[in-house]
N, C-alpha and C positions, 0 to 999 in steps of 0.2 A: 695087530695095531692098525691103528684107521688110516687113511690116506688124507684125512682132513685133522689139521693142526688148529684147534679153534683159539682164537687169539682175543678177542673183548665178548663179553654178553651184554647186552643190554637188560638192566635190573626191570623194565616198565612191559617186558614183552617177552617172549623167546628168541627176538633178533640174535643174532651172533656174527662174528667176520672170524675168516680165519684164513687160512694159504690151502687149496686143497693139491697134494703133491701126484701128478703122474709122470707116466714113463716119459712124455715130450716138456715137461714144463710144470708149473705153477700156479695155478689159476687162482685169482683172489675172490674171495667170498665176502660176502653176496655177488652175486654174477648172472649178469644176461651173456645167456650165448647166442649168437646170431645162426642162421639157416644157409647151409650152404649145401641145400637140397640136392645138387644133380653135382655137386664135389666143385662147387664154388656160391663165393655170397656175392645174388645177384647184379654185377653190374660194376663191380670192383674187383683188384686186384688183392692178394693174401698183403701186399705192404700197404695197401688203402686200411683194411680192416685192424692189422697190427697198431698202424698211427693213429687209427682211432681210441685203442686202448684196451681192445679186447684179448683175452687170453686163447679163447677155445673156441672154439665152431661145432657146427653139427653137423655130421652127412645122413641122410635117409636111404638105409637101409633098401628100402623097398625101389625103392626109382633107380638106385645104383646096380642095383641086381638084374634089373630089365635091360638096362644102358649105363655102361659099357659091360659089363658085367664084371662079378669080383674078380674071375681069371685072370683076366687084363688089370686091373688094378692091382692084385699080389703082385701080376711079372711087376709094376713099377715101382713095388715096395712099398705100397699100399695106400691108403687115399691122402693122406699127408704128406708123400711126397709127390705122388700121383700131380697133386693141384698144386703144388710147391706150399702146403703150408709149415709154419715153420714149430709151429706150437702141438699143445694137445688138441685131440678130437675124439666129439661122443656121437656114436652110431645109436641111432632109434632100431628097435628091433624088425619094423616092417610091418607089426601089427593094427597100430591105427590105421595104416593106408589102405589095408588087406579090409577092414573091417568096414572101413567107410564105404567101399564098393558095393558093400550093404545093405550097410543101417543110416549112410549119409555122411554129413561129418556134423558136427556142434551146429558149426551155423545153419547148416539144413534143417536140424531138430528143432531150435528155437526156431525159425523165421515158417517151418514146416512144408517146408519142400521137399519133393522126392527124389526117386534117384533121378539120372542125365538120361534123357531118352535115349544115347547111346546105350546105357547099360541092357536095356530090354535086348538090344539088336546084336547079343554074343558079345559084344565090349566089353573089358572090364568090371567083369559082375566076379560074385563069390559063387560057386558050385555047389560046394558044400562046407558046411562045416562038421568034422568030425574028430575023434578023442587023436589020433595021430596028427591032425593039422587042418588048415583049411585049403583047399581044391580052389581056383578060380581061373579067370579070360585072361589074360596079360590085354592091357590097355594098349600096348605099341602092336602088338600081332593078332590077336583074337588067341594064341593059342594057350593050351589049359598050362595051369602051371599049379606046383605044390609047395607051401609054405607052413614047416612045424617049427617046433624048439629049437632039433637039431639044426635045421635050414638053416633057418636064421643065424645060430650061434655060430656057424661057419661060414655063413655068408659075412659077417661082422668078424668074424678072425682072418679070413682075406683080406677083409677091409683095414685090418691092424689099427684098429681105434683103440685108441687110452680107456674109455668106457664104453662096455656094450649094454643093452639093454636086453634082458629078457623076451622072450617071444609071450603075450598075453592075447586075452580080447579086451577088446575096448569098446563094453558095455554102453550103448546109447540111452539115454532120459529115458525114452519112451517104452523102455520093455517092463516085463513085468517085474515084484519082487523076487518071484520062483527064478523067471529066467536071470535073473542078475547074481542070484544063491549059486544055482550051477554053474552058472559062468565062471562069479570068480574060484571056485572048487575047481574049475578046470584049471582057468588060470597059476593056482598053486599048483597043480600037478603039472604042468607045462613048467615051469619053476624049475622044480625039479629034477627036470628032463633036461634043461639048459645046463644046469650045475651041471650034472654028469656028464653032458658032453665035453664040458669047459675044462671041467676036471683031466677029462683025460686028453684033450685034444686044443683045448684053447691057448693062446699066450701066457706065458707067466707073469709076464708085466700088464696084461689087461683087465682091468677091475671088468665085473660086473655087479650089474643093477639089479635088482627086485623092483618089482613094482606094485605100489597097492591098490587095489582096486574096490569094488562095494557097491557102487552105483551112488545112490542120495540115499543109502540107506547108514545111521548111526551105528547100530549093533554090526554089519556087515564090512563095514570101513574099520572099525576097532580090529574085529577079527580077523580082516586081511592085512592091517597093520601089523599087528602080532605075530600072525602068521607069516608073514614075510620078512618079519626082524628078527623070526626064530633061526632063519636060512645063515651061512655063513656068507654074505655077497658082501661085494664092496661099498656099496652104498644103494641107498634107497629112494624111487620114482612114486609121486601119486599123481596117476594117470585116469581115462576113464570120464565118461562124464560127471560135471562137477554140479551142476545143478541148474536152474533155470532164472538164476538172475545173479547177480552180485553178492547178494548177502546169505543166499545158498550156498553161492561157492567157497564164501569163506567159514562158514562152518563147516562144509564138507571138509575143505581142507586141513581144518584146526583138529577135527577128530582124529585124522590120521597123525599130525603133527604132535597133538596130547598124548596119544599112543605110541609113538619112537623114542620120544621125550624118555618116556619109561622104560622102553626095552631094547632101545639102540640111540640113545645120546648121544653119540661121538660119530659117528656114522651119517658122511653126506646125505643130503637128501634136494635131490629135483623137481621141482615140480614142471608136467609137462605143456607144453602146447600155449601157456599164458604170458603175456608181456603187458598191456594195458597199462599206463602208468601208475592209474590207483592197486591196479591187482599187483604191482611188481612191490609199490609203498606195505600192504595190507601181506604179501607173502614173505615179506624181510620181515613183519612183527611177525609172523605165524613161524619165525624158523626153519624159513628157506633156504637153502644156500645156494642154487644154481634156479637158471631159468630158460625158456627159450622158446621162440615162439615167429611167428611168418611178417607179424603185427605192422615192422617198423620197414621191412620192404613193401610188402605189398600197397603200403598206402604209399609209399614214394612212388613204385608203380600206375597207382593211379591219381597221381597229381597233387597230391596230401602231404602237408610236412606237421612235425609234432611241435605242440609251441605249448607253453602255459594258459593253458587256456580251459581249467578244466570245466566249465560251462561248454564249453564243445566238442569233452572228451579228448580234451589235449592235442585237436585237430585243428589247420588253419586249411582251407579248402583253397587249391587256389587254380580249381574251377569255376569260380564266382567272377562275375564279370568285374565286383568290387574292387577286386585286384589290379584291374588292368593299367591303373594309372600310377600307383602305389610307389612310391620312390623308398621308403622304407629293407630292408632285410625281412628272412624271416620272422628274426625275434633278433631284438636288441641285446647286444652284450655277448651275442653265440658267435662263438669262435670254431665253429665248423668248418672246411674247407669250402660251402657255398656262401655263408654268411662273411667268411673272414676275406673271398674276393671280390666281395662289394656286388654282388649280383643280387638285383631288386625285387619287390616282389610282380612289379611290372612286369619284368622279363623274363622270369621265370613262368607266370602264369601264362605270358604270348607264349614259349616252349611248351606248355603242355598243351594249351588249346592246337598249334603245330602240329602234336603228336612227333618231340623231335625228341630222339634218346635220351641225349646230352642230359634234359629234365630229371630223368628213371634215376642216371647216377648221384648229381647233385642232392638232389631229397633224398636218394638212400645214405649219403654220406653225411647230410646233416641228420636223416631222423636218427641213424646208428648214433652218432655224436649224440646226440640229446640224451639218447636211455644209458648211454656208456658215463654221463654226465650224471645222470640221476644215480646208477648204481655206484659211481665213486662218491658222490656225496651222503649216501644212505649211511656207507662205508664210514666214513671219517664222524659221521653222528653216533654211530655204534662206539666206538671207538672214542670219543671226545665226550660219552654220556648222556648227548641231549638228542635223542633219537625223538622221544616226542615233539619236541618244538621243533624239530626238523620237518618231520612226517607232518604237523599239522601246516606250516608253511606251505612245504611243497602241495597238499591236499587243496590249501584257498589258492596255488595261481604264481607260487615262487617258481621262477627258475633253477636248477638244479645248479647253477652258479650261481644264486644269489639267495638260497634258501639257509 
């Protein structure tokens, strides 16, 4: 039986809501889950994140293994209780991070940049990659370290996450069609290799994931759709480079989506690494039901909060000196913890030009509010019928309260 209970479709799309149930909780679909990379979301407290409204978080695999590592994390009962969170949590297998040491990450690929001059100098480079695992530096020590299926799936069942992800590679744009063939072939047989360990060694309360992979290729995304919905996992990832623009990605995505549709319907599905307001709009109609992505910290980190604005990609910069006089909120009618204490866009912008912390939390607390904003109103469109004129609002510049 599935662990996602799907509750409205939307007739105009493949949208759907539903409750997806794990060992810690309930998490409502459609869902952003926020990044709480190193076993916290940066810069708040697990009750910041809660009253925000989110159900689930994510820890990374691969940074928790370096630091602190799982041993230390099983002794405290695992990363959920580790960080005090109170809810469910999904562990990434480790594989993106391993792979970007690489081949890059996404943004290095579009923008075409190479690796970090440290990686030449023994740093966190990959070794090797071979049919047991890949070899690489650990970024904290220089020293060699090994990361396969099994790794992974034990390093993730120390962790004691609600869902684990698979160990895969996470094919880049830029290789060829051959090398993205064999890849994801490995990738299912690495698959494989996880089940069996899990089988015999993982929690019985802990789902896992499949993941699809393909590259930009149609025939190759079908296939590994298939093929990974033939697996018994508990729900299903399309990971992997998605393509070189916007309207790539959402075909790439839709091939896979078309293909579970048919051969695992009922059966979560994540899409990884994306948050973008149009892509979180565009992956609720492609039949998403979870998401998660760096997107909504990282710009609070660097001085950015998310506003209706999508002629600026739903960014208000407020590094621009425009700001500085600005007596206004960030966006009128946001009931976020920085907008709802009356702090202007003035002061906020004098905090980041500062460089004073205080800044980092407030815009993480309003951009999480926004997307948490946005995925409960996507929700209640699904749910009430009118996901199109919802979706086309929020698309021209509605706020996610007022679309």
């Amino acid at each position: 039986m599935s662990a996602l209970e799907i509750v409205n479709r939307d007739p105009a799309s493949q949208a759907r809501t539903g409750r997806l149930k794990l060992a810690r909780g309930t998490v409502r679909t459609p869902a952003f889950v926020p990044l709480a990379t190193k076993g916290s979301v940066k810069s708040l407290t697990p009750d910041d994140v809660t009253g925000l409204g989110f159900d689930m978080v994510l820890g990374n695999t691969f940074h928790l293994m370096l630091s602190p590592g799982p041993e230390r994390i099983k002794d405290f009962g695992g990363l959920a209780e580790f960080m005090r969170w109170p809810g469910p949590v999904i562990t990434d297998s480790g594989g993106f991070q391993v792979f970007s040491m690489g081949h890059g990450t996404v943004a290095d690929e579009v923008k075409g940049r190479r690796s970090k001059p440290e990686a030449s100098q023994g740093q966190g480079r990959i070794l090797a990659i071979e049919e047991q695992g890949v070899r690489f530096r650990s970024y904290v020590d220089g020293s060699e370290m090994f990361m396969g299926p099994e790794t992974s799936m034990e390093i993730q069942a120390a962790l004691g996450s609600d869902i684990a992800l698979v160990f895969d590679e996470c094919t880049p744009f830029h290789v060829t069609r051959d090398y993205t063939a064999r890849s994801t072939e490995r990738t299912h047989r690495w698959l494989d290799r996880c089940l069996e360990w899990h089988s015999a060694n993982g929690p019985q309360e802990q789902l896992v994931y499949s993941i699809v992979q393909g590259g930009v290729y149609e025939d190759l995304r079908r296939e590994s759709a298939a093929a990974v919905a033939s697996r018994a996992t508990g729900g299903i990832a399309i990971g992997g480079s998605l393509g070189a623009d916007k309207a790539q990605m959402y075909e790439v995505v839709s091939w896979a989506t078309d293909e579970l549709d048919r051969t695992a319907g009922e059966r979560p599905r994540h899409l990884l690494g994306i948050g973008e307001v149009d892509d979180l709009i565009r992956g609720v109609e492609l039949g998403i039901d979870t998401f998660d992505c760096a997107m909504p910290t990282r710009l609070a980190r660097h001085g950015t909060a998310m506003a209706p604005r999508p002629e600026k990609r739903w960014r208000l910069d407020l590094t621009h000196a425009t700001g500085r006089d600005d007596h206004g909120p960030l966006v009128e009618g946001c009931e976020c913890p920085c907008c709802a204490a009356g702090f202007s866009r003035a002061y906020l912008h004098y905090l980041v030009k500062a460089r004073e912390f205080t800044v980092m939390r407030l815009l993480t607390l309003h951009n999480l509010y926004f997307v948490v904003k946005l995925m409960e109103r996507l929700r209640l469109a699904i749910d009430e019928g009118d996901l199109p004129a919802v979706a086309a609002a929020l698309r021209a510049g509605a706020a996610p309260w007022e679309a």
